[in-house]
TIGUBA-160692 format. One record per residue (C-alpha): x, y, z; residue in one letter; residue number from 1. Coordinates in steps of 0.02 Angstrom, whole numbers. Layout:
REM TIGUBA-160692
x,y,z,lovex,banu
X,Y,Z,a,NUM
...
This chain:
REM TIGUBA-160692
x,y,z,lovex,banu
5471,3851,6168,x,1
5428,3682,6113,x,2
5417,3622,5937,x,3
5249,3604,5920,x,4
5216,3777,6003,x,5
5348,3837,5875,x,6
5258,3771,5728,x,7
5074,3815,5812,x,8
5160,4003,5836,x,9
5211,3993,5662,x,10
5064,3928,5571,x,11
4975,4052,5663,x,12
5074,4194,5628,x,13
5050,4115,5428,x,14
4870,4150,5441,x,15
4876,4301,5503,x,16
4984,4394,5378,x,17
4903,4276,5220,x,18
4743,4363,5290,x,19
4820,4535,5301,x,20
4920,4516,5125,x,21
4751,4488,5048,x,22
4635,4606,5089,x,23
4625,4752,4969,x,24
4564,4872,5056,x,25
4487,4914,5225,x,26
4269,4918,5232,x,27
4185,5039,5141,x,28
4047,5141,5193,x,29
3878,5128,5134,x,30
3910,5270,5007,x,31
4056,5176,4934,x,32
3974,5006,4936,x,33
3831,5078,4824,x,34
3957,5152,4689,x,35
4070,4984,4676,x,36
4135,4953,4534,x,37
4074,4841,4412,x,38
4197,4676,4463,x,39
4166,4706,4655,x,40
4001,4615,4719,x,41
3878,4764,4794,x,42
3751,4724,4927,x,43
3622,4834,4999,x,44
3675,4961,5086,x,45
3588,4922,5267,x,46
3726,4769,5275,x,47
3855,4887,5278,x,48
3792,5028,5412,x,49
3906,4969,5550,x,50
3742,4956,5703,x,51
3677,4823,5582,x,52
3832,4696,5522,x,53
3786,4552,5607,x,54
3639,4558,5709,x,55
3492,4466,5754,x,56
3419,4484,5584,x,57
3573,4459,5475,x,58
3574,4269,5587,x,59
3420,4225,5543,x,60
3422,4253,5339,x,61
3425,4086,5259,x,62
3462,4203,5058,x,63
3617,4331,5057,x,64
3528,4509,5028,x,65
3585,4509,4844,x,66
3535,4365,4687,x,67
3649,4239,4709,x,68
3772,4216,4541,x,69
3914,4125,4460,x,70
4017,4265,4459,x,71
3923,4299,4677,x,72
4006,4086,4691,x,73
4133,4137,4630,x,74
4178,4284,4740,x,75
4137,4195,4874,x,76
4259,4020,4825,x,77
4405,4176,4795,x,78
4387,4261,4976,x,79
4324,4065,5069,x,80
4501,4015,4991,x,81
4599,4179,5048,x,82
4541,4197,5206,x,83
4450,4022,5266,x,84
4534,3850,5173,x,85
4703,3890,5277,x,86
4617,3838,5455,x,87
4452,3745,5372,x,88
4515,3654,5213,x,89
4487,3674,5049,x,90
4323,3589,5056,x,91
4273,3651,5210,x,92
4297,3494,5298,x,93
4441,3584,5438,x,94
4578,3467,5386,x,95
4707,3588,5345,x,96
4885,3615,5357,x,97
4834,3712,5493,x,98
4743,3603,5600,x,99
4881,3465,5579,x,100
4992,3574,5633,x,101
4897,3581,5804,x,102
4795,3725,5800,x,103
4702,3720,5953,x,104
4536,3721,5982,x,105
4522,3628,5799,x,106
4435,3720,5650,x,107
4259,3682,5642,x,108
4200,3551,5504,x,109
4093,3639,5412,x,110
4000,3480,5357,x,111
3939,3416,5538,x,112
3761,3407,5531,x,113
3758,3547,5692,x,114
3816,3663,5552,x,115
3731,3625,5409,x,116
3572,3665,5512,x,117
3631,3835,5551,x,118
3542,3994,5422,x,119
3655,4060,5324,x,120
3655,4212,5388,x,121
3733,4114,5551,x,122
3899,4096,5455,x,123
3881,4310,5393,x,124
3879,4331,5584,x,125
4027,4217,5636,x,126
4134,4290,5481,x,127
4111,4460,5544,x,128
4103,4457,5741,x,129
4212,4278,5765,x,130
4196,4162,5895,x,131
4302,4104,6052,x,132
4435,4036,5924,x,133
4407,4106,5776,x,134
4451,4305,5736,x,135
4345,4411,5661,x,136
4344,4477,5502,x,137
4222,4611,5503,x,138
4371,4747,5504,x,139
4462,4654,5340,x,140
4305,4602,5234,x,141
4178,4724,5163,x,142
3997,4652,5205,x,143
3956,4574,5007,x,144
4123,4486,5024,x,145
4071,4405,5190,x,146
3889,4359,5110,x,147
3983,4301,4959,x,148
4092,4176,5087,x,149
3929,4112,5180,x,150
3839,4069,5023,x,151
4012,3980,4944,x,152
3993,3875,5144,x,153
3820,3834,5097,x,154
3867,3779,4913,x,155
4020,3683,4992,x,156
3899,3602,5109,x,157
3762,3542,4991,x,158
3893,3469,4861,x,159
3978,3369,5001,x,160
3815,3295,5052,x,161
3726,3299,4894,x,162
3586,3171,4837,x,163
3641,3103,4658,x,164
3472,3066,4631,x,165
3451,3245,4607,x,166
3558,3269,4463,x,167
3459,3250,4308,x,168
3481,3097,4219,x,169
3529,3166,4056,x,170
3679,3253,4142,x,171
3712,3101,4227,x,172
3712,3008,4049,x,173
3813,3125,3983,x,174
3944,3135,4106,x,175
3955,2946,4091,x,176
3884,2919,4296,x,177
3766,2774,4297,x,178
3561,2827,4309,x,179
């Protein structure tokens, strides 16, 4: 085998027991998903019955099925940098160790315009079915934690293409950013 293929083979084999290492436990049912505990994030029940994860109607949501949260961000930064930032980056942007290694086809930038279009329910889907290069993680990550992940994508994507105009210009003042 070649180097590269060695290191591809290796990185590859890296992401695949970093995802394994991490999981805590395998999906719950609908049952258990209603009686989480107080530091897991719950979703409705339907988004767990296994004929529904990721069908037509979870693509089409543009809101996760719960109130998004700090503490819902921050579940979703926690798992997007477990299970995600080793192929797509840290910001989402897919330059990783990973993809310089020579991962092959590269991870998607989750910043091209293509994908910032998409509902966020489009990225729910992908994270549990995968695509053509991309594994699934429908059998690893419990439903909430896979909403929690798309709605962490969207938040990546609107502060890597946010207007500064937006920010008020007291916080701006404050902050010491020009008006």
């Amino acid at each position: 085998m070649s180097g590269r293929c060695t290191r591809c083979a290796a990185a590859g084999l890296l992401c695949y027991l970093l995802a394994v290492a991490c999981v805590e436990r395998p999906p719950c049912s609908a049952a258990a998903s209603a009686a989480a505990p107080l530091d897991r994030v719950a979703v409705a029940p339907a988004n767990d019955a296994p004929g529904s994860d990721g069908d037509a109607r979870d693509r089409q949501r543009e809101l996760p099925p719960v109130a998004v949260s700090a503490a819902w961000l921050a579940r979703g930064r926690q798992r997007y940098d477990i299970m995600c930032a080793v192929c797509h980056g840290r910001v989402g942007d897919g330059l990783s160790l990973v993809a310089q290694a020579g991962l092959r086809p590269a991870p998607a930038n989750l910043h091209s315009d293509r994908l910032r279009q998409l509902p966020l329910g489009s990225f729910f889907v992908v994270a549990t079915r995968g695509t053509a290069a991309m594994p699934a993680f429908g059998a690893w990550l419990d439903a909430g934690d896979r909403w929690a992940i798309a709605t962490y994508v969207r938040t990546l994507q609107l502060s890597q293409d946010a207007d500064v105009g937006l920010i008020p210009t007291a916080v701006r003042l404050d902050h010491g950013w020009d008006p």
